[in-house]
C-alpha positions as a Markdown table, in Angstrom:
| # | Residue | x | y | z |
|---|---|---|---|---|
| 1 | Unk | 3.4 | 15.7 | -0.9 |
| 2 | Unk | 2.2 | 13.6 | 2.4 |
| 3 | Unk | 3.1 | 10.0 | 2.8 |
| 4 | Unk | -0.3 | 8.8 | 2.2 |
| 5 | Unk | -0.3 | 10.9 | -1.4 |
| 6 | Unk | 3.1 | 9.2 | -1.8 |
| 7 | Unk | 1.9 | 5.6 | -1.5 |
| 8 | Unk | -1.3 | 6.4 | -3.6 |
| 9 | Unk | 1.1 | 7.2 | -6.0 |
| 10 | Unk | 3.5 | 4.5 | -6.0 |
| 11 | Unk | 0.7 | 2.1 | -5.7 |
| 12 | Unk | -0.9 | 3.3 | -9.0 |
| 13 | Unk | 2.0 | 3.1 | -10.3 |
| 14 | Unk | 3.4 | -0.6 | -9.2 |
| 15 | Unk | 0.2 | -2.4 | -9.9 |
| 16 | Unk | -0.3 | -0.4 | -13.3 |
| 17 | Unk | -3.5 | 1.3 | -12.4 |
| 18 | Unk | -3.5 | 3.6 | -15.5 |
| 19 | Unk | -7.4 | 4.6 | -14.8 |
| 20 | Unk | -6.6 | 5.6 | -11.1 |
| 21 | Unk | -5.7 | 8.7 | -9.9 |
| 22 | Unk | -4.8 | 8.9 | -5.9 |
| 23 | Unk | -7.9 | 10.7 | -5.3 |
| 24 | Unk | -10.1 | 7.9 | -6.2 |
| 25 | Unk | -8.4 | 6.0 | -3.5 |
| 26 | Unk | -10.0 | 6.3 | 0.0 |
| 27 | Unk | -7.3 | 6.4 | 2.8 |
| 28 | Unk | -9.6 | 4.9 | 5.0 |
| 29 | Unk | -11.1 | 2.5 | 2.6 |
| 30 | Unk | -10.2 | -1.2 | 2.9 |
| 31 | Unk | -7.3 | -1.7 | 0.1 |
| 32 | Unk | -8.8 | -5.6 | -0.4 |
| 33 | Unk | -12.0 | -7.2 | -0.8 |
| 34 | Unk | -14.9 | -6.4 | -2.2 |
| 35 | Unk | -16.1 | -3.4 | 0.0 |
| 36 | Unk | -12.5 | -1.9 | -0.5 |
| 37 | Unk | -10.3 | -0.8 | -3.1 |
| 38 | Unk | -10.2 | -4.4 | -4.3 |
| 39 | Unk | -6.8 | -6.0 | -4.5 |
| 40 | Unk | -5.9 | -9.3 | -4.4 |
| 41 | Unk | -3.2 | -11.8 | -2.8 |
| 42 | Unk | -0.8 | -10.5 | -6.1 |
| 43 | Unk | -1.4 | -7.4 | -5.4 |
| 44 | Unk | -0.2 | -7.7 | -2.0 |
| 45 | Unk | 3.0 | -9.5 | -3.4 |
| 46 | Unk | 3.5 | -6.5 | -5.5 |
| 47 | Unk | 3.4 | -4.1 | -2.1 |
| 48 | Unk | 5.3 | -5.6 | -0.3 |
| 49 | Unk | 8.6 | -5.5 | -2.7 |
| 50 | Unk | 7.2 | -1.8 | -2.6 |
| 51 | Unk | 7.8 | -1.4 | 0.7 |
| 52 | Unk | 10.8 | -3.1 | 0.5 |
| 53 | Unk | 12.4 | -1.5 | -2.5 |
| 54 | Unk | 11.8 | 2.4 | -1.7 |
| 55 | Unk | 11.4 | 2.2 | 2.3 |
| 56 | Unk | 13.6 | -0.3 | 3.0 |
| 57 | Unk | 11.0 | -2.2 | 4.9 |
| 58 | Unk | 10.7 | -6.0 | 5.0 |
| 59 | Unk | 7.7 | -7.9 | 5.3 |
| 60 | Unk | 8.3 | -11.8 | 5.7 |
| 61 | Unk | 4.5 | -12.5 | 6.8 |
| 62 | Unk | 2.1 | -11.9 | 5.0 |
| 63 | Unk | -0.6 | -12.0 | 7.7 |
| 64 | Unk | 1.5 | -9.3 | 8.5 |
| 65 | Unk | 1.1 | -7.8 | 5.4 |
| 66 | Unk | -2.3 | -8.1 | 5.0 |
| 67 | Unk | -2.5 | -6.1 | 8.8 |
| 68 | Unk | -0.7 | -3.8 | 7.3 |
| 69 | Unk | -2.0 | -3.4 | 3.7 |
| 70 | Unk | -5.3 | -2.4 | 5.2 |
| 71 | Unk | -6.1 | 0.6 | 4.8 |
| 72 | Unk | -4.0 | 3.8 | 2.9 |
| 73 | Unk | -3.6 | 5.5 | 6.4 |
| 74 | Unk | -2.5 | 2.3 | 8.3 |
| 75 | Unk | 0.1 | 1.7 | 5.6 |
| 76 | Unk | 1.8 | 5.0 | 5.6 |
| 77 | Unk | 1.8 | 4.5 | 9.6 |
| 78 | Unk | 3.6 | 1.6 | 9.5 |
| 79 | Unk | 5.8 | 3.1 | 6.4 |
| 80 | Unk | 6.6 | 6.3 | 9.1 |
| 81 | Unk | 7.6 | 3.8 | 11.9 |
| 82 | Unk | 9.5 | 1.5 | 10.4 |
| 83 | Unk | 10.8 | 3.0 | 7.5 |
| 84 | Unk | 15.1 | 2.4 | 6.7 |
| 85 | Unk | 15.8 | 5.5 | 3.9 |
């Protein structure tokens, strides 16, 4: 499984999207707003202590976050580079 596949899923799975299935998630589609995937400032709480909890990455801003929540590929980019385990 690629890193992007991995996220999908653990995304799903963190935010409890029970309908969604990894392939209905773009991974160049916007993961807020209304023209994206759709999630919201929680959401993004929920991502980060994500990141934090299975790649060791901590995000203390979230403008940084939200940078980095954009999109399905430009997470797993930053997960790649910055990733602790």
């Amino acid at each position: 499984m690629d890193l992007q596949e991995e996220l999908k899923n653990k995304i799903i799975e963190a935010l409890n999207l029970e309908e969604v299935k990894p392939g209905d998630i773009d991974n160049d589609a916007p993961l807020f707003g209304d023209e994206g995937f759709g999630l919201d400032s929680i959401d993004a709480l929920e991502l980060i202590v994500l990141l934090e909890k299975n790649y060791g990455i901590k995000i203390s801003d979230p403008k940084a976050g939200k940078e980095i929540f954009r999109s399905i590929n430009v997470m797993a980019d930053y997960v790649a580079r910055n990733r602790k385990k």
